[in-house]
C-alpha positions, 0 to 999 in steps of 0.5 A: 500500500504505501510503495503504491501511494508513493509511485504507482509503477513500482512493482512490489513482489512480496515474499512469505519469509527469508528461505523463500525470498532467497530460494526466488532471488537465487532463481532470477533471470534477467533483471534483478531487483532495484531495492529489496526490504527485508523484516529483521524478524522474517520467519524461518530465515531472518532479515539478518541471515537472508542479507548476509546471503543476498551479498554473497550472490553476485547478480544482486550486488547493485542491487540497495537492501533496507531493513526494516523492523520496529527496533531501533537499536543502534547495534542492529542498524550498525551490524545490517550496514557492515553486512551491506544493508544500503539502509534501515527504516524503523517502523514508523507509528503510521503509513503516512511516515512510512510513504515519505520514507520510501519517497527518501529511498526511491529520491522522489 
């Protein structure tokens, strides 16, 4: 809801948990995504673990990951950026927030 209230053309696929987002990011052909999220607290796989696995594969290595999750703790937000996180957005009180976030993170 709120990628599309911020650019209707953006396309969004959205996966269950970190083990098959990283099974359908391992299968891609062709184009690779220009901006991956990923929940820190993802179940069976968390954002953590499936960033430190995104970065190992080399057709995703243009590709900007931000984390998203409802901590703030700075040792999160500074391990996900060793990892290779591009950003990380703390989950903000309403969508509103949220919109002008992703507005940051796309440059509109």
């Amino acid at each position: 809801m709120a990628l599309s209230a911020v650019d209707k053309d953006i396309e969004c696929t959205v996966f269950n948990d970190g083990v098959e987002a990283l099974e359908r990011l391992r299968k891609l052909n062709g184009r690779s995504p220009d901006i991956i999220f990923l929940d820190v607290n993802m179940p069976r796989m968390n954002g953590v673990a499936c960033l430190e696995e995104i970065r190992k594969l080399d057709k995703l290595a243009n590709t900007k990951v931000f984390m998203y999750s409802t901590t703030s703790d700075n040792k999160m937000i500074s391990t996900t950026a060793e990892l290779g996180a591009n950003g990380f957005i703390i989950k903000p009180p309403s969508l509103s927030v949220l919109q002008e976030r992703l507005k940051q993170v796309f440059n509109y």
